[in-house]
C-alpha positions in Angstrom: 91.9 93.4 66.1 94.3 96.0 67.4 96.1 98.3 65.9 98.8 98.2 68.4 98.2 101.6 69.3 97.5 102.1 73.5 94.1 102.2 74.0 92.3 105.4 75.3 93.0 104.6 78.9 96.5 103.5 78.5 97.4 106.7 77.0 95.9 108.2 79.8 98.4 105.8 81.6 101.2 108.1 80.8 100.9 110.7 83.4 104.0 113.2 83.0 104.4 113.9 86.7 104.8 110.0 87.3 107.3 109.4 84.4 109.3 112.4 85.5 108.7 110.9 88.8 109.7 107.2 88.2 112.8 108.7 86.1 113.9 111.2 88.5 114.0 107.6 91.0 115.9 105.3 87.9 118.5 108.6 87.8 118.8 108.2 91.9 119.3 104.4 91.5 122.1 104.6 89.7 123.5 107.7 90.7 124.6 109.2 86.9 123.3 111.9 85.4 123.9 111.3 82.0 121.6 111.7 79.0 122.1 107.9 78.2 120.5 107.4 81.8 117.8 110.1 81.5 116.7 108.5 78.2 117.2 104.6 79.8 115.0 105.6 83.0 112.1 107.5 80.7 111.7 104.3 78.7 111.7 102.0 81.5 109.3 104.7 83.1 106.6 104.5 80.2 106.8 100.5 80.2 106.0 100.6 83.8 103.5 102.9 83.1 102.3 100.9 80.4 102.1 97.5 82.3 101.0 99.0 85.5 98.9 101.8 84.8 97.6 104.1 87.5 94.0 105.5 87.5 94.0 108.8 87.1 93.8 111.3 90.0 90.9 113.8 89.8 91.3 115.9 92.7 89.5 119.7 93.3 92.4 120.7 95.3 92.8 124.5 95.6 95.5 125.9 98.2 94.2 128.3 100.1 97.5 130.4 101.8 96.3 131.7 104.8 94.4 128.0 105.6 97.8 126.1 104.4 99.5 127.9 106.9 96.7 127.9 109.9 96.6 124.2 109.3 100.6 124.3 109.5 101.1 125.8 112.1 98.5 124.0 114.1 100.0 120.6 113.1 103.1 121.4 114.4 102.0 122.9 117.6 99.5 119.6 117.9 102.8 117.7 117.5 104.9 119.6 120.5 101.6 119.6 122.8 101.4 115.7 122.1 105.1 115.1 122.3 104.8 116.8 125.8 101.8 115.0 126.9 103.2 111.6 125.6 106.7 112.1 127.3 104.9 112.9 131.0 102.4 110.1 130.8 105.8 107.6 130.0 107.5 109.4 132.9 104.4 108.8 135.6 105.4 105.5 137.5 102.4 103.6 138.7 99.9 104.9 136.7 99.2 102.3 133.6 97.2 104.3 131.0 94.1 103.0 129.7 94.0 103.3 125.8 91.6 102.7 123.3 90.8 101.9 119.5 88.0 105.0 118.8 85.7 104.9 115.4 86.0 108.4 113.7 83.4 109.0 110.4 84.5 111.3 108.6 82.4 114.2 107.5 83.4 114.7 103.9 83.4 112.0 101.6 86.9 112.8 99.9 89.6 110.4 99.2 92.2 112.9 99.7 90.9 114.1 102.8 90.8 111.2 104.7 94.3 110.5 103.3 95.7 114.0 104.0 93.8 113.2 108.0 94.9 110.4 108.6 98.7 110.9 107.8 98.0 114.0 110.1 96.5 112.0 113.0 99.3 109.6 112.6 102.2 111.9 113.2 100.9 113.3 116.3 102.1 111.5 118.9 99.8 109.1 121.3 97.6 108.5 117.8 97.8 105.9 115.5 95.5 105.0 112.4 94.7 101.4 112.8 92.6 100.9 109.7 90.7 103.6 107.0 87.8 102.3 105.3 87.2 104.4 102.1 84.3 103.2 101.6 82.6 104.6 105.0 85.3 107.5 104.8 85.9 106.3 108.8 89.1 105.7 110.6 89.7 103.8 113.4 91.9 105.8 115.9 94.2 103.8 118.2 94.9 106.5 121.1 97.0 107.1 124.4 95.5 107.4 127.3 91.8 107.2 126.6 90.0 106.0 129.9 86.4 107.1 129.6 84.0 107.7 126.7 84.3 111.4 127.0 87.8 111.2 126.8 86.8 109.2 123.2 84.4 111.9 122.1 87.4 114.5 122.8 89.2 113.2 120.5 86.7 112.5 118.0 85.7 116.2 118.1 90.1 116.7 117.2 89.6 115.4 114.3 86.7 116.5 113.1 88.3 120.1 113.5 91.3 118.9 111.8 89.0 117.5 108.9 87.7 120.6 109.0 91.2 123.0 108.6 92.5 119.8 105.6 89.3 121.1 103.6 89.6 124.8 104.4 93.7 125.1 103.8 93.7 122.6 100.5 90.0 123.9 99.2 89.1 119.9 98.2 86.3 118.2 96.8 84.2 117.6 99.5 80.9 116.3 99.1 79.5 115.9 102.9 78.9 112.3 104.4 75.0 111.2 105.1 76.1 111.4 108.6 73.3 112.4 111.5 73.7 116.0 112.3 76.2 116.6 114.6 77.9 120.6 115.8 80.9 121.0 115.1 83.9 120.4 117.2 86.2 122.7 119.1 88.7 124.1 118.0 91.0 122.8 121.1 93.4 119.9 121.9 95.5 117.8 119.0 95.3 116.8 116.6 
């Protein structure tokens, strides 16, 4: 029988940063800021939490400052470079660009960084994440303007060098992927 006390993993359940988040969100909602409303959206935030619990999150995540920025800076210069290149190719009359769907594995076997990558690869312009299989840690890439296979391999090798500045900037758990050996990737182009 049970006591009617939450089980170990349901009072794991009860994650402060998400019932500060989910309360923060009922305060929003309703748009008063009251201490009857703080109280009403904490409740409602540990019954969610209760009914729906989330696993817990174990990440090694360590920010390192002068990678954060590196990988910053270089996101948003990827973005302007790609933003350029995007608005030329849409401009060129006649010319119909050949694009293509391109299979990237992943070289660390981290949740987060394939997360954290693709987000990245999606906000470039001319790059899309079609689907991310966790399981394989791969993404499958649609792309602008891909004609030949060394084209593909281009942009394979940009994200492998973006992999490689998500796991030096945020310091994550990154066991490597039984991949075949490969060198690694310039450090040139987006993303």
């Amino acid at each position: 029988m049970s006591s009617g006390q939450p089980t170990g993993a349901r009072r794991r359940a009860l994650q402060w940063p998400v019932l500060l988040w989910l309360t923060v969100v009922w305060i929003l909602l309703w748009g008063d800021l009251s201490v009857f409303n703080v109280v009403w959206g904490l409740l409602i935030a540990i019954v969610v939490c209760q009914v729906f619990p989330l696993p817990l999150l174990r990440m090694n995540v360590g920010l390192r400052p002068q990678w954060l920025a590196w990988l910053v800076l270089r996101f948003l210069w990827d973005v302007v470079v790609a933003s350029i290149q995007v608005a030329v190719k849409t401009l060129q009359f006649g010319r119909q660009p050949r694009n293509a769907v391109i299979e990237v594995d992943l070289r660390t076997s981290s949740d987060f960084v394939l997360t954290v990558v693709a987000e990245m690869v999606s906000l470039v312009p001319g790059s899309l994440v079609v689907e991310a299989r966790a399981s394989t840690h791969t993404l499958f890439l649609h792309v602008l303007d891909v004609g030949d296979r060394a084209g593909a391999e281009a942009f394979r090798a940009q994200v492998f060098a973006l992999e490689r500045r998500v796991v030096l900037a945020l310091g994550a758990d990154t066991d490597p992927v039984a991949r075949p050996a490969a060198t690694d990737p310039p450090e040139e182009g987006r993303p």
